[in-house]
C-alpha positions as CSV (number, residue, x, y, z in Angstrom):
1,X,-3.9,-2.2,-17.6
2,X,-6.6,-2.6,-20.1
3,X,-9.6,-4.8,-19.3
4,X,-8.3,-7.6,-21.4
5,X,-5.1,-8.0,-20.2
6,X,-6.9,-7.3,-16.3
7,X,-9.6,-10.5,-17.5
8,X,-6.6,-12.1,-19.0
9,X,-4.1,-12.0,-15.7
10,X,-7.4,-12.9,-13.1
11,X,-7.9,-16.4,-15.3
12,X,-4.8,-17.1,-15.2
13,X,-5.1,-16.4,-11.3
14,X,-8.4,-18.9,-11.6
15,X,-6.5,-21.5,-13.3
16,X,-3.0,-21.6,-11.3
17,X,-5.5,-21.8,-8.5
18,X,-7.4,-24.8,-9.7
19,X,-3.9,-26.3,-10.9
20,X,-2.8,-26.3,-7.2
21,X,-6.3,-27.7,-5.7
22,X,-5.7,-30.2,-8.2
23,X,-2.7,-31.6,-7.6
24,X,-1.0,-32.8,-4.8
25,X,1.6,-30.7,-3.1
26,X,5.1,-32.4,-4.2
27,X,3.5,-31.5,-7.9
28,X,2.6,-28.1,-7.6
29,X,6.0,-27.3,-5.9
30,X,7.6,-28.5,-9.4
31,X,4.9,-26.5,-11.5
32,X,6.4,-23.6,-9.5
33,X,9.6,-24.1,-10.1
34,X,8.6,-24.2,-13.9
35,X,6.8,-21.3,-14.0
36,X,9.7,-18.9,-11.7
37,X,12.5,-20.2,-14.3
38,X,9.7,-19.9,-17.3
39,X,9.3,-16.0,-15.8
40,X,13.1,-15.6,-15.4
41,X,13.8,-16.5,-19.1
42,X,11.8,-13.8,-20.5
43,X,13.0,-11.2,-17.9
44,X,16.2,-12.3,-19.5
45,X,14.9,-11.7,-23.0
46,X,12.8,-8.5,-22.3
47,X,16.6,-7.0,-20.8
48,X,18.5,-8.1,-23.6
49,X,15.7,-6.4,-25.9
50,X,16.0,-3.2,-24.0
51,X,19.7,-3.5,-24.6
52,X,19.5,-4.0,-28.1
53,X,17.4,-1.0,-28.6
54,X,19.2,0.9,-27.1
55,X,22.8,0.1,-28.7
56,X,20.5,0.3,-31.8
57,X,20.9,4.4,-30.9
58,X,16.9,4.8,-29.5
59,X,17.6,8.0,-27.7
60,X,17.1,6.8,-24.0
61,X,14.7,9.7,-22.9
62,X,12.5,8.9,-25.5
63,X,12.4,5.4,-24.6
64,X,11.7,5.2,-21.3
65,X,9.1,7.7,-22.0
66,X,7.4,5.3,-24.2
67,X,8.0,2.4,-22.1
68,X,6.7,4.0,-19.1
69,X,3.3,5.3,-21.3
70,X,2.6,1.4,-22.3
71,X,1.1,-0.2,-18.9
72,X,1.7,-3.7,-19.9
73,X,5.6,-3.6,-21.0
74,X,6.2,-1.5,-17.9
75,X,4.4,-4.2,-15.8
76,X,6.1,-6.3,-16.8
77,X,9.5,-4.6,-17.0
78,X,8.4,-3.6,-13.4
79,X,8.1,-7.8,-12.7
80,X,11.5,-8.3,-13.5
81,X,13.0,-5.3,-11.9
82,X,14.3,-3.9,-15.6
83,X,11.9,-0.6,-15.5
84,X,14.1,2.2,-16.6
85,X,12.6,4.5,-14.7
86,X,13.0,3.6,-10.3
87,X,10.4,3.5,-8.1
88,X,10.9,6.8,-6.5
89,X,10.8,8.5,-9.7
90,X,7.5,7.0,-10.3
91,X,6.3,7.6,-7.4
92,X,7.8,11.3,-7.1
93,X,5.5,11.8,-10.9
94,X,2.9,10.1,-9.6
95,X,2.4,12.1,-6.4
96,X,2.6,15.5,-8.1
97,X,-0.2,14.0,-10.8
98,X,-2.4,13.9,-7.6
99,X,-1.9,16.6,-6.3
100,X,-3.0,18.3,-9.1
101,X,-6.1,16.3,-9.3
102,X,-6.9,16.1,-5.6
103,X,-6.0,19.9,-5.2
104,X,-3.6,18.4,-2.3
105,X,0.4,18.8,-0.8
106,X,1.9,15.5,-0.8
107,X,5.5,15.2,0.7
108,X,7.6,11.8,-0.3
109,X,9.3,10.9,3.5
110,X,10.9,7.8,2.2
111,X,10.8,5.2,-0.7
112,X,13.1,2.6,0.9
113,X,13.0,-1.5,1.3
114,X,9.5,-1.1,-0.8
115,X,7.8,0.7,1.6
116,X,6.8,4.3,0.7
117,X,5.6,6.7,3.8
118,X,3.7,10.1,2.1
119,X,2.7,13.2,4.5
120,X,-0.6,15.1,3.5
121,X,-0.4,18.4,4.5
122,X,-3.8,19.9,4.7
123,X,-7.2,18.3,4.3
124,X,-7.7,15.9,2.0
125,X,-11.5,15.1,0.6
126,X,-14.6,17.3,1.5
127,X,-16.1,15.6,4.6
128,X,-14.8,11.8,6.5
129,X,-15.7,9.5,4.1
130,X,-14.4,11.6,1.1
131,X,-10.7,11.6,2.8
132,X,-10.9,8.0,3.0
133,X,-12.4,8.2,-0.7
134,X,-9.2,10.1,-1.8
135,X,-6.9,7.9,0.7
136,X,-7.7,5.2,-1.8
137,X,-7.4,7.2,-5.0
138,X,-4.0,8.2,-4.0
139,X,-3.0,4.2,-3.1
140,X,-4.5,2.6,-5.7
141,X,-2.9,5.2,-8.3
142,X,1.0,4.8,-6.0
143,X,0.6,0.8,-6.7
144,X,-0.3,1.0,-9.9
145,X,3.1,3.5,-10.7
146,X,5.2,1.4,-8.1
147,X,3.7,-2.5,-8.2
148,X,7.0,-3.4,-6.0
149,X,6.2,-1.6,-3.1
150,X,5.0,-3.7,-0.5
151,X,3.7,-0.8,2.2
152,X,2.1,2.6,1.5
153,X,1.5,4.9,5.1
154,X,0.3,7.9,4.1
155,X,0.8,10.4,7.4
156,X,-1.1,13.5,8.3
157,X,-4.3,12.6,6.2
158,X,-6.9,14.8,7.9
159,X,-10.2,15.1,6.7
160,X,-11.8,18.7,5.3
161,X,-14.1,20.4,7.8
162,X,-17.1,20.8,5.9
163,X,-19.5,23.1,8.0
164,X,-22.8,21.9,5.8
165,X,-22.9,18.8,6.9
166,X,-25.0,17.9,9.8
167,X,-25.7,15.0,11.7
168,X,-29.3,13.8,11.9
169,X,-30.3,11.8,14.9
170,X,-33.6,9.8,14.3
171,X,-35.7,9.6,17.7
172,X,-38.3,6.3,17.3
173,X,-41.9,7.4,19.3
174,X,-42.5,5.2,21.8
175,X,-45.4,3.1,21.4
């Protein structure tokens, strides 16, 4: 998302929690309530758009190209479970994406009840703290494809051997 919409979404974060520090609990439960059937009406109008473009003759391919390429109409699409494209194909794109930046094998095991589990094969990163480095990489870039999933386990993540790097232990004189 770009940084406006990201500084956008976090004050209205800010704000909805102020709202519920200010009011008392019967209240916020109704503000709630408004703002689930407020977010189920335009899920309603952002399907019937899709449908509409689409009867209009936008060649599907083409489209959910272009809606998967803008972050914010996916998100949202993505919100309201309308995306065109479902989460394993996202994920499945996503994964090969990094393995060609991480120079990596990632193997899909399962994308089921929004829980994806991923096997590395081989090393990932140049030394400990790089595999955890690219452990991250490769979740934060899976939850940004798949917002819905609730669980990432990525299996067989083993850090590279990297024979240069010695341990230095630090002996303090006695005085």
């Amino acid at each position: 998302m770009t940084a406006s919409l990201e500084a956008e979404s976090a004050q209205l974060e800010r704000i909805l929690d102020e709202l519920r520090d200010l009011v008392n609990p019967a209240a916020w439960q109704r503000v709630e309530q408004a703002l689930t059937i407020t977010t189920r009406l335009y899920g309603a109008g952002l399907g019937r758009a899709l449908e509409h473009a689409v009867a209009a003759g936008a060649d599907d391919a083409t489209l959910c190209e272009r809606i998967d390429a803008d972050e914010l109409l996916a998100s949202l699409l993505v919100l309201h479970g309308l995306h065109p494209l479902p989460t394993d194909a996202r994920v499945r794109r996503t994964a090969m994406a990094l393995c060609e930046q991480l120079g990596c094998e990632l193997e899909i095991v399962a994308v089921a009840d929004g829980r994806l589990t991923l096997h590395a094969r081989g090393e990932l990163g140049g030394g400990a703290m790089s595999a955890r480095v690219a452990e991250n990489v490769i979740r934060r870039a899976l939850e940004a494809a798949a917002p819905e999933l609730t669980a990432i386990e990525i299996q067989g993540a083993q850090p590279a051997h990297d024979p240069s790097l010695v341990q230095l232990r630090v002996r303090r004189e006695a005085s």
